[in-house]
N, C-alpha and C positions, 0 to 999 in steps of 0.2 A: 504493500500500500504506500509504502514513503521509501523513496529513490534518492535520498541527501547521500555525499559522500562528504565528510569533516576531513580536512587538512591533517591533525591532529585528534587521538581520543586519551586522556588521563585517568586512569585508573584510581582515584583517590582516598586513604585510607585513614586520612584525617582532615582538622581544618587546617593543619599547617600545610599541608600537600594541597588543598583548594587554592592558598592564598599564594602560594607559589604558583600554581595553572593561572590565575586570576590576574598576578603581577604579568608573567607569561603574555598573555593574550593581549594585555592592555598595553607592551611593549612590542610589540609585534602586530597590532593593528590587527588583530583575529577576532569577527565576531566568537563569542559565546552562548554554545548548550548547553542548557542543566539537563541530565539524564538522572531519576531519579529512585529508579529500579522497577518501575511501574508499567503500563501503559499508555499509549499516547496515539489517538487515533490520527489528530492532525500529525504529528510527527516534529513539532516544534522544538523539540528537545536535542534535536540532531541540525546542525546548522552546514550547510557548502559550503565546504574552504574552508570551515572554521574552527573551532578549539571544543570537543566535546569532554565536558567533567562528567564521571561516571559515577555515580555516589551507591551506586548497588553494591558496594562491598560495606558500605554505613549501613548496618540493617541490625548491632543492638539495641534493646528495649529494656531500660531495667523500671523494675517496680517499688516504689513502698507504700508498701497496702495501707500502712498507718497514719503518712501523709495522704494517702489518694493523689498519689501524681506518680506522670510514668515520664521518664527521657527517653524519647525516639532518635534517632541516627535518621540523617537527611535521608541515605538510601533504601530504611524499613517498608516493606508492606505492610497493608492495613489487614491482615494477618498475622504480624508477629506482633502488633499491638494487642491485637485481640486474644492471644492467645496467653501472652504475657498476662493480661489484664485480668481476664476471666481464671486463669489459676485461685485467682483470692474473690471473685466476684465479681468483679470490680471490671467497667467499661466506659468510654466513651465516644462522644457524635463522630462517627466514620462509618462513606460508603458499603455496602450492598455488595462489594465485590471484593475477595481478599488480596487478589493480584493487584489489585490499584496501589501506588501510590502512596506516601501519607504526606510525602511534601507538593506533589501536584494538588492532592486532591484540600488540604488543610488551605495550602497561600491562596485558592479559587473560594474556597469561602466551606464547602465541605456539609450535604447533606449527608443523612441516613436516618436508621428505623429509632434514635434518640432525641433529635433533632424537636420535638413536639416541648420534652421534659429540659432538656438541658442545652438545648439551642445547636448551633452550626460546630463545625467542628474547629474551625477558626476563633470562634469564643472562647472556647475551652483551653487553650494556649496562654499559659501561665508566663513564658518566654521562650527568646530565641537565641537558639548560636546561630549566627549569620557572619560570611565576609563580603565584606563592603564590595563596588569595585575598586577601592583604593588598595585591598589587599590587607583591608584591617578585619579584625579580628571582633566581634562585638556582641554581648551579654544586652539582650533585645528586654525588656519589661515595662511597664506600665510605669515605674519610676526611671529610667533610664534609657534615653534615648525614645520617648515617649510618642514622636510623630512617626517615626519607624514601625514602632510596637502597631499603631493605629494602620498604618498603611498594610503591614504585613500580614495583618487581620481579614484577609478576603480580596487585599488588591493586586493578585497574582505574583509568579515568582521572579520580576524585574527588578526587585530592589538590591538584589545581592546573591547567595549563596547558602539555602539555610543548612546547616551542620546538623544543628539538634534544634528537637521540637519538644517542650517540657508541656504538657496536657496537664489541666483535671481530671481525674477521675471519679466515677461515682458508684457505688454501690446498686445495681442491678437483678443479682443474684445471676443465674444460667440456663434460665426454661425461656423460652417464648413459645408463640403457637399463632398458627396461619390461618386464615381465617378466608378461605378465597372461591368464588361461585362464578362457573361460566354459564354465559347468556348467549343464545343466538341472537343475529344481530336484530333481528325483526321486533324482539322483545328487549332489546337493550333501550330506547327511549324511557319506557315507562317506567323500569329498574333502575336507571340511572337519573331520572328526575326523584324517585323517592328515594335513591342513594345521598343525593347532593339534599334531599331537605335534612336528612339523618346528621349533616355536618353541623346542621345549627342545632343541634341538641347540645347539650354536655357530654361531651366522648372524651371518657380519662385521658391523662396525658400518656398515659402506659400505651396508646396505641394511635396507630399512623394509619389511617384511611390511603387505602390503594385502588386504583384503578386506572383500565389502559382497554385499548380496543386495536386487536392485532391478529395475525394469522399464528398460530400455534406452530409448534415442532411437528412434523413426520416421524415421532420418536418414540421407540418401545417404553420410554419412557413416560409418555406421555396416554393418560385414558384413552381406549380406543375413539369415542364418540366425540373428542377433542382433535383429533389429529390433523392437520393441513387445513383446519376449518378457522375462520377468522370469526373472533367472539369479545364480551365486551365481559371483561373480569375483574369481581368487585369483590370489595372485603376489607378486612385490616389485619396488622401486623398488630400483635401483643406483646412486649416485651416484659417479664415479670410471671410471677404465678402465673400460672395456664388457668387454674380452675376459673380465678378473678376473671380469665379474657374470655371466658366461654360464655360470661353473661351477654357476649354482643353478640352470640349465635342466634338468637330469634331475631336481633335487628336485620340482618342478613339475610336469613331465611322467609323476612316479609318482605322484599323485595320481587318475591316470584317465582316464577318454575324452571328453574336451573337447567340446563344442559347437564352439570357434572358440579357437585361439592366437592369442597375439601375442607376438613379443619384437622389439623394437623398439629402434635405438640412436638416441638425439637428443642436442641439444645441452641442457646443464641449461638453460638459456635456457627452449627449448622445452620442456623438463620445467615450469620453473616456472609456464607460460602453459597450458597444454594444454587446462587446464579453464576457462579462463577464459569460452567464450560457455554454460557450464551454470550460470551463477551470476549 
């Protein structure tokens, strides 16, 4: 999908090895790629001719459960956060896919199935290790360096270099449960009009209203009477006690006469990966 050839790619194993690439480039007149061990559908991360930092070997996460705060490494997936995290309970706002990212998806602003309870995944960023383009070196927070801290909060990865990412964490526990109804599309108006009045009610923050209207997998995986059929699929995501999320299985089931249910209890683990071979 992306045809870039970089001049140069750096394998970088710390920040003093970025800010040497970083000096590097800016003496040499090389744009710069941040590569951040993730995926990148545009391909932005890989520059022609220029200088690509490769931070996929930055991928520790350490924990302390007693702060609730975890240090990410610029080149983590949002997978080794997650797995990191949930050892003790303990999780925060990052995408639906565990291959992604945690520095593409964090400096973009960063939904997922938390996002209701404890905001974007950008919020939850305590501070940053970041190098400058000057080659410097710099401790990003709310006291220090304060219009950085604010930019670097959702206004993408142009400002610099980020090293590590210090999160919030929050207490979660490990169950969730899916909560999801396919509709032929002929019946998806009427479904999806008393889907959307269902938003103005009071819906705990424990769960995320989902819906999409799309053609299905050809996939053993997938119910037979769903297969290569395009349907409109409604529901929510529970993150927390399963039994607590099953009270919105009658709001669900008045909606109408389904193609195919699901309610489904997994571990958020498994919530976080589910979709991982669609992407």
């Amino acid at each position: 999908m992306v045809d870039r050839r970089p001049a140069l790619a750096v394998r970088c194993t710390g920040s003093a090895e970025v800010a040497v690439a970083v000096d590097f480039a800016r003496r040499s007149g090389l744009e710069i790629g941040v590569r951040c061990g993730g995926h990148s559908i545009l391909g932005i991360c890989v520059p022609d001719d220029g200088l690509l930092i490769d931070l996929s070997g930055l991928r520790a996460v350490r924990v302390d459960p007693d702060a609730r705060r975890a240090w990410v490494q610029g080149g983590a997936l949002l997978g080794d956060l997650d797995r990191a995290a949930q050892e003790v309970g303990l999780a925060t706002t990052a995408g639906n896919v565990s291959h992604t990212g945690v520095g593409g998806l964090t400096l973009g602003g960063g939904m997922g199935w938390l996002a209701r309870r404890f905001g974007l995944a950008c919020d939850n960023v305590v501070s940053y290790e970041i190098v400058t383009s000057d080659g410097d070196t710099l401790q990003v927070n709310e006291a220090q360096h304060e219009d950085l801290f604010w930019g670097l909060r959702g206004g993408g990865g142009n400002f610099g270099v980020v090293t590590e990412f210090e999160f919030r964490l929050h207490e979660i526990g490990t169950s969730a449960l899916l909560i999801d109804y396919a509709f032929d599309l002929a019946d998806a108006p009427s479904a999806m009009r008393r889907w959307r009045d269902l938003l103005g009610e009071d819906i705990p923050p424990q769960a995320t209203p989902i819906a999409w209207v799309g053609t299905v997998a050809d996939s053993p995986d997938v119910q037979p009477q769903l297969r290569n059929r395009t349907v409109a699929s409604l529901g929510f995501v529970w993150v927390g006690d399963p039994d607590e999320g099953r009270q919105l299985v009658p709001l669900v089931a008045g909606l109408g006469a389904p193609l195919a249910e699901r309610v489904e209890e997994l571990s958020y683990l498994s919530l976080q990966s589910m979709d991982d071979e669609w992407h």
